[in-house]
Backbone and ligand atoms as CSV (ligand in chain L), in Angstrom:
chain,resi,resn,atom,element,x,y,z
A,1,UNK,N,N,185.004,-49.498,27.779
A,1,UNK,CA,C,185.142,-50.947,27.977
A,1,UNK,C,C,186.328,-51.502,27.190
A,2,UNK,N,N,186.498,-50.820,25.778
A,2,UNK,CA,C,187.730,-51.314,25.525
A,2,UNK,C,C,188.960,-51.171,26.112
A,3,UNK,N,N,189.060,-50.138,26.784
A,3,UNK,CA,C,190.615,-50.126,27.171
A,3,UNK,C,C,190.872,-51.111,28.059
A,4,UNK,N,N,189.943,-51.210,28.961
A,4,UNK,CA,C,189.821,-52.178,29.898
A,4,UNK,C,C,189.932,-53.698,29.501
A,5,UNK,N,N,189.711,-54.117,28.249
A,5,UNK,CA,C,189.964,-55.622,28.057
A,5,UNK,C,C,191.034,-55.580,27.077
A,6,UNK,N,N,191.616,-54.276,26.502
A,6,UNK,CA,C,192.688,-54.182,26.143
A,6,UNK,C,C,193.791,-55.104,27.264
A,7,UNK,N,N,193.488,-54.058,28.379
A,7,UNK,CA,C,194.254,-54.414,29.591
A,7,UNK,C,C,193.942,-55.410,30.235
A,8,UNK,N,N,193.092,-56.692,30.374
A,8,UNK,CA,C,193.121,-57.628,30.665
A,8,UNK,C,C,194.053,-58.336,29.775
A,9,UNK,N,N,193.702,-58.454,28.438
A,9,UNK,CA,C,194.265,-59.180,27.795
A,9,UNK,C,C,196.243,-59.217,27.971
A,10,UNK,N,N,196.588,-58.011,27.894
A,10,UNK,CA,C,197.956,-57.972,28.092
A,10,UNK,C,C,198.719,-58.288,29.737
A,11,UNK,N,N,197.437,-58.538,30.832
A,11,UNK,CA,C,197.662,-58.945,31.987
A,11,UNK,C,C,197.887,-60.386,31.306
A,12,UNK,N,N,197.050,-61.072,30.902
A,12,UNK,CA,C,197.090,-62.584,30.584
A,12,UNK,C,C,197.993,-62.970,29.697
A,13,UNK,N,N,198.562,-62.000,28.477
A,13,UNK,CA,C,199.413,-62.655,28.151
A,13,UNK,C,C,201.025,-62.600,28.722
A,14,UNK,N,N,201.060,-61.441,29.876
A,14,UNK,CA,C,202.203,-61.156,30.263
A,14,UNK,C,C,201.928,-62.781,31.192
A,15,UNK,N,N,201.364,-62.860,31.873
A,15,UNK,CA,C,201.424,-64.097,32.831
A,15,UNK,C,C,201.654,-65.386,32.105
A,16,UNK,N,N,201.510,-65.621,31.055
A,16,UNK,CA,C,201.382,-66.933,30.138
A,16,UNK,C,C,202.972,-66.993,29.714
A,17,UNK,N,N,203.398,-65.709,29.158
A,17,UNK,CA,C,204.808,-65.514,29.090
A,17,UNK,C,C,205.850,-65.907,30.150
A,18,UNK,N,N,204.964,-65.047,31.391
A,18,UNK,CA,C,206.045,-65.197,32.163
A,18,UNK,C,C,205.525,-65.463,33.768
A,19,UNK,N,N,204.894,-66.850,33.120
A,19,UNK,CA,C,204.148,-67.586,35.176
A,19,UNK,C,C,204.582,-67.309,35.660
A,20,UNK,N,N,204.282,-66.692,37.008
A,20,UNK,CA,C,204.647,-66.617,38.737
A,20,UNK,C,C,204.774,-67.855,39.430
A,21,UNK,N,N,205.978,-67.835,39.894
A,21,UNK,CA,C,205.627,-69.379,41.130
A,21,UNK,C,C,205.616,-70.486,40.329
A,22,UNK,N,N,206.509,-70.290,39.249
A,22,UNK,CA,C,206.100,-71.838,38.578
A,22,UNK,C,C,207.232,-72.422,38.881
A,23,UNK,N,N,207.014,-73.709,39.061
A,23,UNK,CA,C,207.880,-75.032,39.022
A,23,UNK,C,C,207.937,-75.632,40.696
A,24,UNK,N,N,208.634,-76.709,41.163
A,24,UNK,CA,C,208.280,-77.383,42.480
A,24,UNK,C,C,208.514,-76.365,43.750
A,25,UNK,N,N,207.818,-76.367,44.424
A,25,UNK,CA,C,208.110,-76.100,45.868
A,25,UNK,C,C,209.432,-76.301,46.592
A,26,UNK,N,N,210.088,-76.330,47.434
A,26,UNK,CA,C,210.990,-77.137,48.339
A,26,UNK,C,C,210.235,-77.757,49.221
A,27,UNK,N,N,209.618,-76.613,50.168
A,27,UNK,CA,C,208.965,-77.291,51.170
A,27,UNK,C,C,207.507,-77.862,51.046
A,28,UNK,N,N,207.286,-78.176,51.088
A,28,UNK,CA,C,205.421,-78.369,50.761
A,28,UNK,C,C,204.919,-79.811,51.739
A,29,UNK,N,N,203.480,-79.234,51.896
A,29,UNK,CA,C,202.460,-79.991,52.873
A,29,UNK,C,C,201.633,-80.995,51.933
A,30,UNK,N,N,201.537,-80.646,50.732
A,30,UNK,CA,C,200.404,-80.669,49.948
A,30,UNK,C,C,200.707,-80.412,47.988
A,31,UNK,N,N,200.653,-81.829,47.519
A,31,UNK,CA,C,200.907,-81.778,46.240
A,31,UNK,C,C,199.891,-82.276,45.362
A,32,UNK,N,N,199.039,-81.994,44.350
A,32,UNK,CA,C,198.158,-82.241,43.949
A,32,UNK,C,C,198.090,-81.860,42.440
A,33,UNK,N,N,197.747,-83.180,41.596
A,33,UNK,CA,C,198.046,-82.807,40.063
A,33,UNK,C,C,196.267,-82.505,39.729
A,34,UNK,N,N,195.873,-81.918,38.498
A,34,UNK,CA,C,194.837,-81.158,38.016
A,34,UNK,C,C,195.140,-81.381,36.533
A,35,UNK,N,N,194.402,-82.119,35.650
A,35,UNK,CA,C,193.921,-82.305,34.330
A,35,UNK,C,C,192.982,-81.887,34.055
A,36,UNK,N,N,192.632,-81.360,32.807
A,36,UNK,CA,C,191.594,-80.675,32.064
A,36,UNK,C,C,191.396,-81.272,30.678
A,37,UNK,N,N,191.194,-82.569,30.567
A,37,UNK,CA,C,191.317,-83.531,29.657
A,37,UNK,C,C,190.380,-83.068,27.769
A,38,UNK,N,N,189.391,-82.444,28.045
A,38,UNK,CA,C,188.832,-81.485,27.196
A,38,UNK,C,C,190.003,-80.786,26.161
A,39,UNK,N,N,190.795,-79.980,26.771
A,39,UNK,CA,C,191.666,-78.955,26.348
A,39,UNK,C,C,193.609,-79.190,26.276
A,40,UNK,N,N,193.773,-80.433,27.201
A,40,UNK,CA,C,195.156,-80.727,27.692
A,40,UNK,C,C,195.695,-80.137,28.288
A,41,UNK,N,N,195.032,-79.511,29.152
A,41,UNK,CA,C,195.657,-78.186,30.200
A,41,UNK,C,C,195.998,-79.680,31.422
A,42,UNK,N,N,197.030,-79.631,32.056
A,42,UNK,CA,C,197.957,-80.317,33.223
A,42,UNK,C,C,198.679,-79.209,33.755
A,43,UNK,N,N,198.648,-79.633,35.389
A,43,UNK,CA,C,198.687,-79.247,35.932
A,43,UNK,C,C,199.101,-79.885,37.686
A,44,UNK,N,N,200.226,-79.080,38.364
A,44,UNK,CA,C,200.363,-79.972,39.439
A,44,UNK,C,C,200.758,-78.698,40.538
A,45,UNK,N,N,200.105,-78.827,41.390
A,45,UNK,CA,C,200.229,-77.818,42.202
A,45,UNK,C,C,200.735,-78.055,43.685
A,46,UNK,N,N,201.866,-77.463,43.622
A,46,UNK,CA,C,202.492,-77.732,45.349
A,46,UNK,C,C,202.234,-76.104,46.469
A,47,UNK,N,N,201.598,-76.516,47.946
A,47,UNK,CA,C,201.382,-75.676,48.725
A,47,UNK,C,C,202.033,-75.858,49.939
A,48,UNK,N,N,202.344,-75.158,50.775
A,48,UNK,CA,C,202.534,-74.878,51.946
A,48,UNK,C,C,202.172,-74.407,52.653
A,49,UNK,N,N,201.264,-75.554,53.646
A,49,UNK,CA,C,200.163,-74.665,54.753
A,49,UNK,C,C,200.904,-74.573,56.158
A,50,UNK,N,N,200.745,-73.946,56.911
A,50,UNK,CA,C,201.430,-73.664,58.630
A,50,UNK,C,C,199.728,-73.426,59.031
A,51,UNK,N,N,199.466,-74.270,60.252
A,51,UNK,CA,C,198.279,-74.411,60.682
A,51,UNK,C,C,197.083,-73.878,59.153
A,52,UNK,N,N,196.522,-72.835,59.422
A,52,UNK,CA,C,195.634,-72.139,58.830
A,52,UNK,C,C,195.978,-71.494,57.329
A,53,UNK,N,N,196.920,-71.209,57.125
A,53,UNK,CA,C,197.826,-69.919,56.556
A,53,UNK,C,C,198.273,-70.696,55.353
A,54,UNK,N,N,198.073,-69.938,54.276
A,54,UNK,CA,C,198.755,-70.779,52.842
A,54,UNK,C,C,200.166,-70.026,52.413
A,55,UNK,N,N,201.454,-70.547,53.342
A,55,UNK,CA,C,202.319,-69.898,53.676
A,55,UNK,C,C,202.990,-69.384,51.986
A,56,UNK,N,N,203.269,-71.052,51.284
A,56,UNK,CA,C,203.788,-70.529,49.774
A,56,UNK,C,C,202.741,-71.812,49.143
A,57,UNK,N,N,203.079,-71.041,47.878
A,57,UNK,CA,C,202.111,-71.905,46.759
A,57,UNK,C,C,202.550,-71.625,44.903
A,58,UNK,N,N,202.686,-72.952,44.658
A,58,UNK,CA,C,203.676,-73.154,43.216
A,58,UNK,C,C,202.720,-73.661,42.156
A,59,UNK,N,N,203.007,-73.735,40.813
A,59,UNK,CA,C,202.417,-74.713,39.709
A,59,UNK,C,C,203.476,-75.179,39.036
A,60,UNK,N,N,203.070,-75.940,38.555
A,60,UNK,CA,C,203.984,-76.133,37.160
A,60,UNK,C,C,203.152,-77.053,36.420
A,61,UNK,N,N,203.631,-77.006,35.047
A,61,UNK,CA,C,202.182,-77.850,34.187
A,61,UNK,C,C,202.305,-77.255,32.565
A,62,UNK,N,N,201.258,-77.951,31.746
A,62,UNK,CA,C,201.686,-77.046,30.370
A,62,UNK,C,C,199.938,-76.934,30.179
A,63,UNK,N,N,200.379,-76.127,28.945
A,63,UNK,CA,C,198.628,-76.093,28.469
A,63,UNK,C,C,198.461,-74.595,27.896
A,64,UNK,N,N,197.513,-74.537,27.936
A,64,UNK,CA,C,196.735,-73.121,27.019
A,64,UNK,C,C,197.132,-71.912,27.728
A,65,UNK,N,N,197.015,-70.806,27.179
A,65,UNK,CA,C,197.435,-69.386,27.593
A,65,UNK,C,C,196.419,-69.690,28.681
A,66,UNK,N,N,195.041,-69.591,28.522
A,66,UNK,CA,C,194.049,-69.025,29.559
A,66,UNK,C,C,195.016,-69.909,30.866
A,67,UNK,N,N,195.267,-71.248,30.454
A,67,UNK,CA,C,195.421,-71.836,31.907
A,67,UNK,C,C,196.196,-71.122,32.379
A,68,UNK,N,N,197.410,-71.063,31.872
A,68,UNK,CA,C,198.457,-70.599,32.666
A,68,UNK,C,C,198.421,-69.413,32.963
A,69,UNK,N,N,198.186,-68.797,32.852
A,69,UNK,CA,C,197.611,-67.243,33.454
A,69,UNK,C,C,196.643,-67.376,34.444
A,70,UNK,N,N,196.103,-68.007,34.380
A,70,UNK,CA,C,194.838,-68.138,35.214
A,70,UNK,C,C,195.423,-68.755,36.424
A,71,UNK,N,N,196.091,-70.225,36.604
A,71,UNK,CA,C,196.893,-70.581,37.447
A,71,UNK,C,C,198.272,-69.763,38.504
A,72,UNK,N,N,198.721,-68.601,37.274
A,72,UNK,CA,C,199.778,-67.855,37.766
A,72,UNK,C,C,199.014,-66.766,38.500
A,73,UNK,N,N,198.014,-66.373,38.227
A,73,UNK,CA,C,197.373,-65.122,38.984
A,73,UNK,C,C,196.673,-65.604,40.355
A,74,UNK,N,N,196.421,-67.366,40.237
A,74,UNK,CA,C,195.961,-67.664,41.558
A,74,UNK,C,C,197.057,-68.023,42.135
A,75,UNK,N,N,198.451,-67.996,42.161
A,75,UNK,CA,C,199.614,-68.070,43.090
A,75,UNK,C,C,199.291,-66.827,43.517
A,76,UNK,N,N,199.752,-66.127,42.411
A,76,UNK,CA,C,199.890,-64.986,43.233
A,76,UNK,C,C,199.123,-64.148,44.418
A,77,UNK,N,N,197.389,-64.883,43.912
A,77,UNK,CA,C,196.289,-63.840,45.047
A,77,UNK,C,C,196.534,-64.684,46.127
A,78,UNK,N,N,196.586,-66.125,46.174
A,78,UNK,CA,C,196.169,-67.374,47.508
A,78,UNK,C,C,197.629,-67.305,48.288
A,79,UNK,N,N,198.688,-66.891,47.972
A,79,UNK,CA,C,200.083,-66.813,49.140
A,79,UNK,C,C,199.968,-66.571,49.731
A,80,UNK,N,N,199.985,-66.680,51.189
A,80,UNK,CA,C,199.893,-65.715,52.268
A,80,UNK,C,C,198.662,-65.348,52.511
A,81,UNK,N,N,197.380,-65.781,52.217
A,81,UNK,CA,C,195.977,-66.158,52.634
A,81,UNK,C,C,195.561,-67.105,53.585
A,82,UNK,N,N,194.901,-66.977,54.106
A,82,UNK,CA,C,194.562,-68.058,54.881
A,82,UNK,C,C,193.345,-69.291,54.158
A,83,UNK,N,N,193.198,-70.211,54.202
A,83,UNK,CA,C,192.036,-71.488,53.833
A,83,UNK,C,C,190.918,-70.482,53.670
A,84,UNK,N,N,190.577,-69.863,54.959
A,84,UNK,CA,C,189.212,-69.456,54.847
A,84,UNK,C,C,188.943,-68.278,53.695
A,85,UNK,N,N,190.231,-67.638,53.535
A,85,UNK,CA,C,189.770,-66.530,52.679
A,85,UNK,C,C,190.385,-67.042,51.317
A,86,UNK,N,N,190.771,-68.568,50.756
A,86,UNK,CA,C,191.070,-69.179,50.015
A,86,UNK,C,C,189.868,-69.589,49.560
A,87,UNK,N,N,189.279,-70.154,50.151
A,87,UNK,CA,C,187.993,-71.109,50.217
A,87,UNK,C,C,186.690,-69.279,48.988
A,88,UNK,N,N,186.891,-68.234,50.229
A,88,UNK,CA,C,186.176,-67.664,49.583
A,88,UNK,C,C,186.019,-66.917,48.330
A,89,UNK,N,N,187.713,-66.469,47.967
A,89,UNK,CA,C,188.277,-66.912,46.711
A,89,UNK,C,C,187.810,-67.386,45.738
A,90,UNK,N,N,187.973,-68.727,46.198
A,90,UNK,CA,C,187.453,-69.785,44.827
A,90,UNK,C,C,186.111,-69.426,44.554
A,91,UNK,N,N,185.206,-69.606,45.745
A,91,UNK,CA,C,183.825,-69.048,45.271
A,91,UNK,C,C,183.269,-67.457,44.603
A,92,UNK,N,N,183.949,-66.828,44.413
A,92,UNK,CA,C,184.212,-65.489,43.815
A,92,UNK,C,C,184.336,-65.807,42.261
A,93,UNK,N,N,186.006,-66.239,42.563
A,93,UNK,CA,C,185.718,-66.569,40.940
A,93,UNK,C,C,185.307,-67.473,40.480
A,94,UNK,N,N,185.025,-68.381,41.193
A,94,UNK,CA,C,183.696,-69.538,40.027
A,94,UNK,C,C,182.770,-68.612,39.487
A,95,UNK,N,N,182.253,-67.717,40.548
A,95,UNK,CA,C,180.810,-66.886,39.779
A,95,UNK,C,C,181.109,-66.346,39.235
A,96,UNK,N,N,182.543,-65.352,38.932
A,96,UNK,CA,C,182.839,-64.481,37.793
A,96,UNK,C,C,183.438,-65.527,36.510
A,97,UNK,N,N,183.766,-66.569,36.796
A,97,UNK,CA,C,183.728,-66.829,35.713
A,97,UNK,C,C,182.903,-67.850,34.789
A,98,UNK,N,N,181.516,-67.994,35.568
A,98,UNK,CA,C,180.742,-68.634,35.099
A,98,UNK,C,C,179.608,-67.689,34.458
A,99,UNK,N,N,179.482,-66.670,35.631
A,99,UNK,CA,C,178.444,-65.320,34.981
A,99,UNK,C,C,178.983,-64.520,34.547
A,100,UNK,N,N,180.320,-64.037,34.509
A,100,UNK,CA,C,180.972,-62.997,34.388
A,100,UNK,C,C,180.519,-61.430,35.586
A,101,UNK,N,N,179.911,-62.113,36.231
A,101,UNK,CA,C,179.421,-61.060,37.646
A,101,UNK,C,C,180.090,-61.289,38.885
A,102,UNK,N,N,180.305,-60.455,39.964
A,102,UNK,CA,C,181.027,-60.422,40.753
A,102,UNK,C,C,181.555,-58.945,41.999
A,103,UNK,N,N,182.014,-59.259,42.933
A,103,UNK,CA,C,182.685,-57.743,43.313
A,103,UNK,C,C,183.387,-57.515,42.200
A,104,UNK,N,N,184.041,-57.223,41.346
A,104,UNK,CA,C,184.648,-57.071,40.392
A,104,UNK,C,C,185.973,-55.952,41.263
A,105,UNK,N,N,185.374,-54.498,41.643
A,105,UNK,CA,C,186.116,-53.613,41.986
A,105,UNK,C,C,186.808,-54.103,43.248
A,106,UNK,N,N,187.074,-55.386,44.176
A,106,UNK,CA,C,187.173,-55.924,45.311
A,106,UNK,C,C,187.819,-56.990,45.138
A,107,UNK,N,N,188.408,-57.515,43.392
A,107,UNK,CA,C,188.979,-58.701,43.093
A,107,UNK,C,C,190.455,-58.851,42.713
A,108,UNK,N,N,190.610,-56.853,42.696
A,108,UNK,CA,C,192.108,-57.237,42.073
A,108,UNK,C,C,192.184,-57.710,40.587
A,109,UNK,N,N,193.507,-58.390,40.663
A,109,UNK,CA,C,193.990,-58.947,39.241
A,109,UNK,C,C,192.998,-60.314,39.022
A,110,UNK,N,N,192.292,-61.239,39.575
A,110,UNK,CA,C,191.501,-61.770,39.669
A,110,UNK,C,C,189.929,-61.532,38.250
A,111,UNK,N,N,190.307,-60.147,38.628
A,111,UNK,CA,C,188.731,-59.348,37.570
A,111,UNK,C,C,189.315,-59.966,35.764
A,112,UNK,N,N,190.689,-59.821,35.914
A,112,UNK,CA,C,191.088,-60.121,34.202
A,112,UNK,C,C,190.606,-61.622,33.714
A,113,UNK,N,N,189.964,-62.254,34.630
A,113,UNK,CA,C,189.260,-63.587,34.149
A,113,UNK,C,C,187.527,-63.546,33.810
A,114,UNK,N,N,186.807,-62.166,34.613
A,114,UNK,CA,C,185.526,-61.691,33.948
A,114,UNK,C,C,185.338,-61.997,32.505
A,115,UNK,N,N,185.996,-62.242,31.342
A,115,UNK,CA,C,185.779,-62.689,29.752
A,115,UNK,C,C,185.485,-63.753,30.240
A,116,UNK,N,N,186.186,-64.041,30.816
A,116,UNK,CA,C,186.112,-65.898,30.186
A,116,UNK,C,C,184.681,-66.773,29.948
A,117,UNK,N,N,183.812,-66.034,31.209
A,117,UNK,CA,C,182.651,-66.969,31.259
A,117,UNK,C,C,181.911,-67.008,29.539
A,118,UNK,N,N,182.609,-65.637,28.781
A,118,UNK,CA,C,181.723,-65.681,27.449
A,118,UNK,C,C,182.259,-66.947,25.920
A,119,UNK,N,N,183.438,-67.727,27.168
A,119,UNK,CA,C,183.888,-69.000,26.144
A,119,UNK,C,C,183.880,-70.147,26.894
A,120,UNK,N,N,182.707,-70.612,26.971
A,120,UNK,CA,C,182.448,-71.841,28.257
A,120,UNK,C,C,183.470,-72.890,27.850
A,121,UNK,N,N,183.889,-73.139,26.878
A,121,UNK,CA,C,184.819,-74.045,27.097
A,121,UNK,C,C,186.427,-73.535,27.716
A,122,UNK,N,N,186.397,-72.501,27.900
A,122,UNK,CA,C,187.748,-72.114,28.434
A,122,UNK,C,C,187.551,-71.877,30.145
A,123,UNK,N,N,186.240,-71.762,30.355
A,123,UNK,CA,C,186.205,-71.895,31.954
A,123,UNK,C,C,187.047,-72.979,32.817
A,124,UNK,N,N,186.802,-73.975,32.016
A,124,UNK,CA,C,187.846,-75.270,32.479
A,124,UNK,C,C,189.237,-74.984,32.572
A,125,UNK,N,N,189.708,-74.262,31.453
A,125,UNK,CA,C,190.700,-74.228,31.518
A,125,UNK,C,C,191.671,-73.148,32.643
A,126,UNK,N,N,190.232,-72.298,32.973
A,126,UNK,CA,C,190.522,-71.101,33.853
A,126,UNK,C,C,190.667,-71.397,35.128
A,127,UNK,N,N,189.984,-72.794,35.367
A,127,UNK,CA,C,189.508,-73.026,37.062
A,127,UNK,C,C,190.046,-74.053,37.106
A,128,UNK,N,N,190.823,-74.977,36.101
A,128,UNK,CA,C,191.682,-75.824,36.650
A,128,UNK,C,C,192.292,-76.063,38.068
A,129,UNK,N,N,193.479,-75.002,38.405
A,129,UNK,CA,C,194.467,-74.796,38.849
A,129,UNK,C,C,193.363,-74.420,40.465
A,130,UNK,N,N,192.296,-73.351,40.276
A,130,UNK,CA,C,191.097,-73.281,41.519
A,130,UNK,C,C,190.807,-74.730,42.081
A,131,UNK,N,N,190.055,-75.127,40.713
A,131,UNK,CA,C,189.774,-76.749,41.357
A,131,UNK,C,C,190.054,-77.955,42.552
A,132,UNK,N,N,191.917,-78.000,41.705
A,132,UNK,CA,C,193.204,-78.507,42.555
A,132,UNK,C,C,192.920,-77.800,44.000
A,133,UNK,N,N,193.523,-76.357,43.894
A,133,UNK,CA,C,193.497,-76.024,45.338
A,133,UNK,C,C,191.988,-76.119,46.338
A,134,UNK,N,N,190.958,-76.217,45.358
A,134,UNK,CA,C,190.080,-76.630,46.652
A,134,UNK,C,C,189.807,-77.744,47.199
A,135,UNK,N,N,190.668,-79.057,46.360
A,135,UNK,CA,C,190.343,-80.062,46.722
A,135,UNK,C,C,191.330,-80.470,47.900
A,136,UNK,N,N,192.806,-79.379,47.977
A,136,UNK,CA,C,193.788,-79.259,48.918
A,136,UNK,C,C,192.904,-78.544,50.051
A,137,UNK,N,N,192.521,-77.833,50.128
A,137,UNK,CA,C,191.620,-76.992,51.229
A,137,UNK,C,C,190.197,-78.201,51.893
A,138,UNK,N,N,189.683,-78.942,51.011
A,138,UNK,CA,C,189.097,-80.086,51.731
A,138,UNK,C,C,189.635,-81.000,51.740
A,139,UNK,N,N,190.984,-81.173,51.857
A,139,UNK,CA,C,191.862,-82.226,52.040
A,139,UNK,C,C,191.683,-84.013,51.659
A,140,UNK,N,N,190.948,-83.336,50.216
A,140,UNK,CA,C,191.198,-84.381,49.256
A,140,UNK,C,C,192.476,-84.727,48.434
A,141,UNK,N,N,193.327,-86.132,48.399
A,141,UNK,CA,C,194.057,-86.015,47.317
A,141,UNK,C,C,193.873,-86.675,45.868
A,142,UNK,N,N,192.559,-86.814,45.741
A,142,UNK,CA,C,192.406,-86.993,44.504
A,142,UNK,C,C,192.804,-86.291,43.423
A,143,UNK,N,N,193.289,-86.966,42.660
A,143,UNK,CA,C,193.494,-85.783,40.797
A,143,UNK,C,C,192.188,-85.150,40.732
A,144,UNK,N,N,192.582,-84.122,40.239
A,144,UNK,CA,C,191.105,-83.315,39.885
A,144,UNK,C,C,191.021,-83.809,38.466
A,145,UNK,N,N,190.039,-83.877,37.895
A,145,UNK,CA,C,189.326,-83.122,36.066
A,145,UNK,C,C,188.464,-82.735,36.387
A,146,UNK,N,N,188.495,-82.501,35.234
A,146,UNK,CA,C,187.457,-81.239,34.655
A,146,UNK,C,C,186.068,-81.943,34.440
A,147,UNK,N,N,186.503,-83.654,33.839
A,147,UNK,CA,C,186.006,-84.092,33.002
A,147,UNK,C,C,185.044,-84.711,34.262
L,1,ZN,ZN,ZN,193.080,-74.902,28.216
């Protein structure tokens, strides 16, 4: 088990170092900011949908390691997904990171957020950036919080 959260951990801090997909979009359908008022994690997330299909998808924002890792690893899984398998996504990792249970072996880079549920206050900070995009997928534009 240790090597294994050895290796989460250096997934998360490589991503915190060095976000994927961060900063504005060009094109985008869909812009939506995300606060986590608890922690000061901000957050604003631009997407690009073509009918069904989450063609590209950006962040930019400041805040805690967990966020930004957590935010950069959901660019990277939701690109080129479609809503529906976005949608099921999110519900994946809410449960892994609320129980820390899950497909785990079926999640990808996704699994390096399994800790988190054991620091409930950092869940917020983990599902921020989830939040935002599901409120883009029910085509809400409300700000998200946490709070
Ligand atoms: Zn945070």
């Amino acid at each position: 088990m240790e090597d294994i959260r050895e290796l989460y951990q250096e997934v998360i801090l490589d991503h915190n170092q060095s976000p994927r997909n961060f900063g504005p979009l060009e094109t985008t359908t869909h812009e939506l900011e995300g606060i986590n008022p608890l922690c000061g994690d901000r957050l604003k997330l631009y997407a690009h949908l073509e009918s069904d299909r989450i063609v590209d998808i950006h962040f930019e924002g400041s805040g805690c390691a967990i966020f930004k890792a957590s935010s950069s690893i959901m660019t990277e899984i939701i690109k080129d997904k479609t809503t529906q398998e976005a949608e099921k996504l999110f519900h994946q990792f809410h449960e892994l990171v609320t129980t820390g249970k899950g497909e785990i072996e079926s999640m990808g880079k996704l699994a390096v957020m399994a800790g988190v549920h054991q620091y409930p206050a950092r869940v917020k900070c983990a599902s921020l950036a989830w939040h935002t995009l599901k409120n883009i997928l029910d085509k809400s534009n409300e700000t998200v919080t946490t709070e």
